[in-house]
N, C-alpha and C positions, 0 to 999 in steps of 0.2 A: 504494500500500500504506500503509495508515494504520502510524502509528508505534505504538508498546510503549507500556502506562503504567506511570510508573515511581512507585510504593510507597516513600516510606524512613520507616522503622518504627523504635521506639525499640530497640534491643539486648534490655533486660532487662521492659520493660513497651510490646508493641507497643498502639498506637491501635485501640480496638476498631471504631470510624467505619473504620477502614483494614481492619479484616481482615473487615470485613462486606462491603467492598465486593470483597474480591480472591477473597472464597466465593463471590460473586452472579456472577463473571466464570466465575470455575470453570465453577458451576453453569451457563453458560450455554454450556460449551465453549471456555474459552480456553484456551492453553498459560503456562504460568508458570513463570519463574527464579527462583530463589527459595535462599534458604542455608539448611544442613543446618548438624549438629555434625561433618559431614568438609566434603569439597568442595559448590560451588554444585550445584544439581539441576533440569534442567526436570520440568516434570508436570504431569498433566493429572486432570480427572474420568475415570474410564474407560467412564463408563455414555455417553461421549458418544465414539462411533466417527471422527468424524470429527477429533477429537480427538487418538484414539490413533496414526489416520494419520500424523498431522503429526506425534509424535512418533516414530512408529516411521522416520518420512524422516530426521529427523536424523540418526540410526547404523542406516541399513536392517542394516548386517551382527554388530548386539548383541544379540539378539533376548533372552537371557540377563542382560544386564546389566539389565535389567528391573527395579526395584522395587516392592514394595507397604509403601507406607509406614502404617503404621496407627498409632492414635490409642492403642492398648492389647492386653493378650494377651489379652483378651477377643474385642476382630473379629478379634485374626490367625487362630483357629479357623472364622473363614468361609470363608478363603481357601484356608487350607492342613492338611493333618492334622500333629497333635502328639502323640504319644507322654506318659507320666508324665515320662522322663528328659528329654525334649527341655524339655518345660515346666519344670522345675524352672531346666533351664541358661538358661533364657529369662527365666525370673523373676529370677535374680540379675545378668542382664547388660542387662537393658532397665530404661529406657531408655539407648541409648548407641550408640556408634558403629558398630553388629555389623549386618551382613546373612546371614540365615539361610536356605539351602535348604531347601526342605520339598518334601513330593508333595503335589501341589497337588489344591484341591480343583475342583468345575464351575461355581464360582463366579470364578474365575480368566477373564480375558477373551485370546479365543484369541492377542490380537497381543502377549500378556505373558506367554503360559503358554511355556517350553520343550517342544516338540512330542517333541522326541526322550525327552527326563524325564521328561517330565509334573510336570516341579518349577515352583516360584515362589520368588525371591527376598521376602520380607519382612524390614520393622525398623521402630524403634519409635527415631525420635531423640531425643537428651537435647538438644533445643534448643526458645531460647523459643517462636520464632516458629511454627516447626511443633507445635507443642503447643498454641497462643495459637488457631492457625488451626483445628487442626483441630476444637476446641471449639467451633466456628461450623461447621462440614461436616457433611453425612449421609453418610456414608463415607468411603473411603481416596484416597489418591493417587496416582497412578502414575508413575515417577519413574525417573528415571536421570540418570549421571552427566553435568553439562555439559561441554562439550568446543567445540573450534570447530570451524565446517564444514571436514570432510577430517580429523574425529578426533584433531586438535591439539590439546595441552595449552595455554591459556592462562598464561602467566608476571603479569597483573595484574586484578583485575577490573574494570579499564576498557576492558582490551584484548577482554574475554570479556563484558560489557555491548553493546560496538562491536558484535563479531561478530553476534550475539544476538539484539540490537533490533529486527533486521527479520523476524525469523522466529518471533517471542514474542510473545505481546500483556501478558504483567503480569510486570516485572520489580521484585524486592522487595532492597532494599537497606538491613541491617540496621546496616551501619557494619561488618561483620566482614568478612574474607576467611582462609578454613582452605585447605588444600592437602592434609592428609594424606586416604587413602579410609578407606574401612571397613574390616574384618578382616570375610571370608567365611567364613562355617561351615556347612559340605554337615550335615545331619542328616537327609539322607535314605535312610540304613541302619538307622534305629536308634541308631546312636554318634553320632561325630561326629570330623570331616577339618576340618581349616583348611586351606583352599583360596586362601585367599591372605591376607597377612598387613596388616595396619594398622595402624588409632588401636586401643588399649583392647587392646592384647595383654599387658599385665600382671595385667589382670583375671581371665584365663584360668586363672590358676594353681593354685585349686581343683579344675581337669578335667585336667587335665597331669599323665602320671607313677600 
């Protein structure tokens, strides 16, 4: 089994040589570790199946924890329907640490759509590197939370690198390690449930009350 390639990227100005080449791996179907503005993320291209495979192996039983990370609320209207109220709350809270349920749309790929919902997870991170990169991608990325094999929380990210390596092929290492997740927000009635709490829950405080 060939090993990971490991990417370290400047924090606040990644290498564009670097992030062209980790689109082209993408683009070619590799899986990638990679840091968000919460915790690290693997993810993949999703137009590449075999792809999704191997991520969906990693937590065969997440199916939900699923993300579509997008570049702007511009594509997230490919993937998923948005209401006036949903967009507005989206507009003030992206970019940033928030994963939003929507009903999804049939552009949703079947190993990331919840079957039971018909929902999709989407967000749009306030980080460089996923911003950096996805300026070089033709669409989104598919993404869920990293963990170790058997759904353990890594305690360092050399420990969760270790784990990783052999099951990843482009691991990117920006010099940071976050811990907190996302704060989930269902908007799939129309309103809107915080469905699990996180980073950026003081932002909220416009829609509260």
């Amino acid at each position: 089994m060939s090993r990971a390639i490991l990417y370290k990227v400047h924090p606040e100005h990644p290498e564009r040589h670097k992030l062209a080449k980790i689109a082209g791996a993408l683009a070619d179907g590799a899986l990638m570790l990679f840091p968000t503005d919460s915790v690290y993320a693997v993810g993949c291209d999703p137009r590449h199946h075999t792809a999704l495979e191997r991520l969906r192996a990693l937590h065969p039983e997440a199916r939900k924890l699923f993300t579509l990370i997008c570049p702007d609320l511009a594509s997230v209207s490919q993937y998923a329907h948005v209401d006036n109220h949903g967009y507005k709350m989206m507009r003030a809270l992206t970019p940033g640490p928030f994963t939003f349920l929507l009903k999804a749309t049939k552009e949703v790929p079947r190993l990331v759509l919840d079957k039971k919902r018909k929902t999709a997870g989407v967000r749009i991170p306030e980080h460089t590197f996923c911003q950096a990169l996805q300026e070089q991608l033709d669409g989104v990325i598919v993404s869920s939370s990293a963990r170790l094999p058997g759904a353990g929380e890594p305690d360092s990210k050399a420990e969760l690198f270790a784990a990783l390596e052999p099951l990843v092929d482009v691991i990117v290492d920006d010099d940071g390690w976050r811990r907190g997740v996302t704060t989930v927000i269902d908007m799939t009635s129309g309103e809107f449930a915080i469905e699990r709490e996180g980073l950026g829950m003081e932002r909220l405080g416009p829609f509260v009350g």
